[in-house]
C-alpha positions as CSV (number, residue, x, y, z in Angstrom):
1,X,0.0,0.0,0.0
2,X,1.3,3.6,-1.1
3,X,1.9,5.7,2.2
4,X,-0.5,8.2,2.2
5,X,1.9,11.9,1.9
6,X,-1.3,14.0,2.9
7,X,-1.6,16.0,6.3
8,X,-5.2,15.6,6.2
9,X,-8.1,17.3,4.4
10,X,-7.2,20.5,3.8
11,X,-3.3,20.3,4.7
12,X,-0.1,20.2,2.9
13,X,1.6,17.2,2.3
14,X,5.0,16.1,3.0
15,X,6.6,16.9,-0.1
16,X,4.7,20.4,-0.7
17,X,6.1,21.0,2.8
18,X,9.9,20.3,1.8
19,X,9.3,22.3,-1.8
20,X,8.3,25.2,0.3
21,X,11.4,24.7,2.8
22,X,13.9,24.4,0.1
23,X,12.6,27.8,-2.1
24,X,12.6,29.5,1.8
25,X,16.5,28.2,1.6
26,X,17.1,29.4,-1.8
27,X,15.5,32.8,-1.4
28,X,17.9,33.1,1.7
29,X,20.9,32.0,0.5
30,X,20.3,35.2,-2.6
31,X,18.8,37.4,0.1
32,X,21.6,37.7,2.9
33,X,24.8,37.9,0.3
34,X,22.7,41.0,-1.2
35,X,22.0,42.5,1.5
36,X,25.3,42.4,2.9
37,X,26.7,43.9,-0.2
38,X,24.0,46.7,0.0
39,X,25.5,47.2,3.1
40,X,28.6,47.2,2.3
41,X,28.1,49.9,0.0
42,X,26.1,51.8,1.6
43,X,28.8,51.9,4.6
44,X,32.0,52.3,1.9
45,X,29.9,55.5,0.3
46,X,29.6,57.0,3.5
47,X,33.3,56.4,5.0
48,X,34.1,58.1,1.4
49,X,32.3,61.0,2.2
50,X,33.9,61.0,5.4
51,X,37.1,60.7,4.6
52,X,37.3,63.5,1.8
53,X,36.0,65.4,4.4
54,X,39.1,65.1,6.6
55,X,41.5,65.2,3.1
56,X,39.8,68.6,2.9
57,X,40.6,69.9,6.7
58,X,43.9,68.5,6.5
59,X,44.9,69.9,3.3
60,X,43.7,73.5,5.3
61,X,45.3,72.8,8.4
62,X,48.5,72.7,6.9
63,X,47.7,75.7,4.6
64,X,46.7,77.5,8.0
65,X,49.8,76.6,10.0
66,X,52.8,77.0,7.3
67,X,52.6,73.7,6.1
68,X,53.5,72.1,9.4
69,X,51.5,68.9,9.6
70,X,49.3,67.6,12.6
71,X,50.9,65.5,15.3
72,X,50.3,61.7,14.8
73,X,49.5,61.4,18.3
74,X,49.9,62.0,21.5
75,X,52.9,61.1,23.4
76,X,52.5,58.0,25.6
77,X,49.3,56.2,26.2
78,X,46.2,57.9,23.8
79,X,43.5,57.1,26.4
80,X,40.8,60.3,27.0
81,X,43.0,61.7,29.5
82,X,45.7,62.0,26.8
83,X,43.4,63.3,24.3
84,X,41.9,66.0,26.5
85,X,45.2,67.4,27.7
86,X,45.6,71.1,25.9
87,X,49.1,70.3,24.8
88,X,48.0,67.8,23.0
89,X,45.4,70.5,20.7
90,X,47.8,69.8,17.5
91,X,47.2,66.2,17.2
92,X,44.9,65.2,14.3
93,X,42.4,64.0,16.1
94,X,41.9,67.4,18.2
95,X,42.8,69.6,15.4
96,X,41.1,68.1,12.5
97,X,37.5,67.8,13.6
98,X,37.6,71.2,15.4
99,X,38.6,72.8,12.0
100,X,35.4,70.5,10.4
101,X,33.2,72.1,12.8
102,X,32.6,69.1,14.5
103,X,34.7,70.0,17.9
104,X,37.8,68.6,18.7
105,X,37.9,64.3,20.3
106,X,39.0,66.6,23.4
107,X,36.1,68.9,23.5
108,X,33.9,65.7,24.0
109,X,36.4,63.8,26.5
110,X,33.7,64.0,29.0
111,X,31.0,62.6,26.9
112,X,33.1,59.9,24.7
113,X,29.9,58.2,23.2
114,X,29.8,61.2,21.0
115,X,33.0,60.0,19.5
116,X,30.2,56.8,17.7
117,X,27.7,58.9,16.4
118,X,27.4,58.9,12.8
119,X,27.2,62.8,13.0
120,X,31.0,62.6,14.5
121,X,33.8,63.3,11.5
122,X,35.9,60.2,13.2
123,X,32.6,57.2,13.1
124,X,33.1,55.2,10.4
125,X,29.8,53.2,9.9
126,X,30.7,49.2,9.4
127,X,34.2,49.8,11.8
128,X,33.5,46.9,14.1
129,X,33.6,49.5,17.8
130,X,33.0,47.3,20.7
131,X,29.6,46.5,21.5
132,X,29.7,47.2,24.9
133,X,30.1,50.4,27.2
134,X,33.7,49.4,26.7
135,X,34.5,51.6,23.9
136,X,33.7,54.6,26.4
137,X,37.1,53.5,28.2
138,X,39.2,54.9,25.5
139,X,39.2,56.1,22.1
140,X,38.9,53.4,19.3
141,X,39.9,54.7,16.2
142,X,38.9,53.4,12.9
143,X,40.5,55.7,11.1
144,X,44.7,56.6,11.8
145,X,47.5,59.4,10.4
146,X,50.6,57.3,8.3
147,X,52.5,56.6,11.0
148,X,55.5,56.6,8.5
149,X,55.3,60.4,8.2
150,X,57.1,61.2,11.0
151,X,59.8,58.8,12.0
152,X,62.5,59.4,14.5
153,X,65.7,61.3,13.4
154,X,68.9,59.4,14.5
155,X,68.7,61.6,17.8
156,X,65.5,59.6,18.7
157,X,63.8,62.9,18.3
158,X,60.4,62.9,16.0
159,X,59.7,65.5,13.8
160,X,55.9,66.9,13.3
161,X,57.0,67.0,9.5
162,X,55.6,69.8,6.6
163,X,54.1,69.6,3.3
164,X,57.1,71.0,2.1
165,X,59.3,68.0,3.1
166,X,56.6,65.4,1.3
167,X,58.1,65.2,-2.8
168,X,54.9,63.2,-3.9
169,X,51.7,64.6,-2.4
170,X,49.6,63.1,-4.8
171,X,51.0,59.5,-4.1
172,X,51.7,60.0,-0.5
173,X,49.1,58.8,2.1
174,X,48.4,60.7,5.5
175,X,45.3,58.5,6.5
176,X,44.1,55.2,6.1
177,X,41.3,53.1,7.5
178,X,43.0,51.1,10.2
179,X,42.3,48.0,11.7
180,X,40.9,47.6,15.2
181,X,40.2,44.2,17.4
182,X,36.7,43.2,15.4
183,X,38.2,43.3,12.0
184,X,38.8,40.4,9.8
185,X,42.8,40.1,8.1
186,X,42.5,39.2,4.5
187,X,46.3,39.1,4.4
188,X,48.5,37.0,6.8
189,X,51.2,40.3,6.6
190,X,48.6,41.9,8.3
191,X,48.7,43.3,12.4
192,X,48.4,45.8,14.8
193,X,44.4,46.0,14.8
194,X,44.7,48.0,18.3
195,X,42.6,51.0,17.4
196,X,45.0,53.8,17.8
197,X,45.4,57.1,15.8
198,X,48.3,56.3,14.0
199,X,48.9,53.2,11.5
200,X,51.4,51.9,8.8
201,X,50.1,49.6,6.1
202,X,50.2,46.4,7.7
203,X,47.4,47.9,10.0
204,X,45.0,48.7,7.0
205,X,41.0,47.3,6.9
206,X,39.9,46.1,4.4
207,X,36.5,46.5,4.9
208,X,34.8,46.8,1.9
209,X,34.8,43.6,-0.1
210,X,38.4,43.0,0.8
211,X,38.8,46.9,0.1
212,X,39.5,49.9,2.0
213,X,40.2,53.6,1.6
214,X,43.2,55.8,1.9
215,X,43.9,59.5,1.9
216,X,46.3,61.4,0.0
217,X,48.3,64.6,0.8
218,X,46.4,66.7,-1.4
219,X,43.2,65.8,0.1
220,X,42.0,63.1,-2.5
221,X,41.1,59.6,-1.5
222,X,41.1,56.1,-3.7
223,X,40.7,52.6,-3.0
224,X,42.9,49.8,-1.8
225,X,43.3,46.0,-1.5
226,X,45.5,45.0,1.2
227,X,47.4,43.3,-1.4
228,X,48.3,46.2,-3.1
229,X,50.0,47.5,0.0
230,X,51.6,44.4,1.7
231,X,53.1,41.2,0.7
232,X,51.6,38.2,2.8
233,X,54.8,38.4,5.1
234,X,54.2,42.1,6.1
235,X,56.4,43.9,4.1
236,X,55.8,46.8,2.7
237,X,55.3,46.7,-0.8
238,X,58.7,48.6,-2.9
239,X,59.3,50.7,-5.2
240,X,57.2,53.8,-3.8
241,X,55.5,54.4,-6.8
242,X,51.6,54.6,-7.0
243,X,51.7,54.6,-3.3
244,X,54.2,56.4,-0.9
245,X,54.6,56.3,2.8
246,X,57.5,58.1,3.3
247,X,58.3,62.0,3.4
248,X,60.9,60.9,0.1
249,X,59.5,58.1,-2.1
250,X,63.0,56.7,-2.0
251,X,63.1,56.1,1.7
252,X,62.4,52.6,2.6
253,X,58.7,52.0,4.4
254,X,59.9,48.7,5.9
């Protein structure tokens, strides 16, 4: 005797059942990827805006101050205290986002969930910030200053650097979406995801589709693979050509 498939009057039966389970699969398995992408998008467009944003104010800052570029950081530990201290006003994280409008990071040291609100110059939408009230401890920065840019002379003295002193500004980067704790490495050369305001290449996110943004010295941004930058063991990638981390495209990166 054939097994009767029905439910009972009325119902579905077993196999209209699995039909219907396996289409719910399918339209899932099209419906997440897209939607991730829309995100994706959505998120890259709006770090772009941000970013050329910050290209503009530092591409004034250093036409305000005589070419002298913004400190990197601060010295020592960058928690809130660090960032609120006034002689710390030149680093690019205080000076930048005053000039924007926005208020310097220090300006909101006693309010630091300002620092994640999309209306903030430093949020980057899709940055994976800690979910908790632990982001409130410190600054997390998803964005960072070329930490290549001002190096230690052979007195063990750094040098805050000037536009002047950079030969390619149209190849040289001064910011670049940096990795912190949350973000996945497409590159085994890749590390330091700690969140702080200053980066070289083997920090760079890649968050868009295995790409990320950089900024320029003359205040124009463009897109990146991790790739392009590092090999897989971490070296920075040689000749300086279409990219440049250094002050003088000849100096090594590494």
């Amino acid at each position: 005797m054939k097994e009767n498939l029905k439910a009972g009057a009325g119902g579905w039966t077993l196999v209209e059942t699995l039909v219907t389970v396996a289409i719910i699969a399918v339209l899932a398995a099209i419906a997440i990827p897209l939607t991730i992408s829309f995100k994706n998008r959505a998120n890259r467009a709006r770090a772009a805006e941000k970013l050329v944003s910050l290209g503009t104010a530092f591409v004034s800052y250093t036409g305000d101050n005589g070419g002298a570029l913004p400190w990197e950081d601060s010295p020592g530990t960058d928690d809130w205290q660090a960032v609120a201290d006034p002689a710390n006003a030149r680093a690019w994280y205080n000076a930048l986002p005053d000039l924007m409008g926005a208020g310097s990071l220090a300006s909101i040291a006693n309010h630091p969930e300002r620092m994640y609100d999309d209306g903030y110059p430093l949020y980057l939408p899709g940055a994976p910030y800690p979910k908790s009230n632990k982001k409130l401890g410190k600054p997390y920065f998803a964005i960072a200053m070329n930490s290549r840019l001002q190096r230690k002379d052979d007195e063990g003295l750094k040098n805050r650097g000037t536009m002047a002193a950079i030969q390619a500004p149209q190849r040289t980067v001064v910011f670049l979406e940096r990795g912190m704790p949350g973000d996945e490495k497409t590159n085994p050369g890749q590390r330091g995801f700690d969140a702080t305001p200053k980066a070289n290449p083997r920090a760079f996110a890649a968050r868009y589709n295995g790409k990320g943004l950089l900024i320029f010295a003359d205040g124009h941004i463009e897109t990146f693979a991790v790739s392009d930058l590092i090999s897989s063991s971490g070296t920075i990638k040689t000749p300086q050509t279409n990219v440049v981390w250094t002050l003088d495209p000849d100096d090594d990166p590494n």
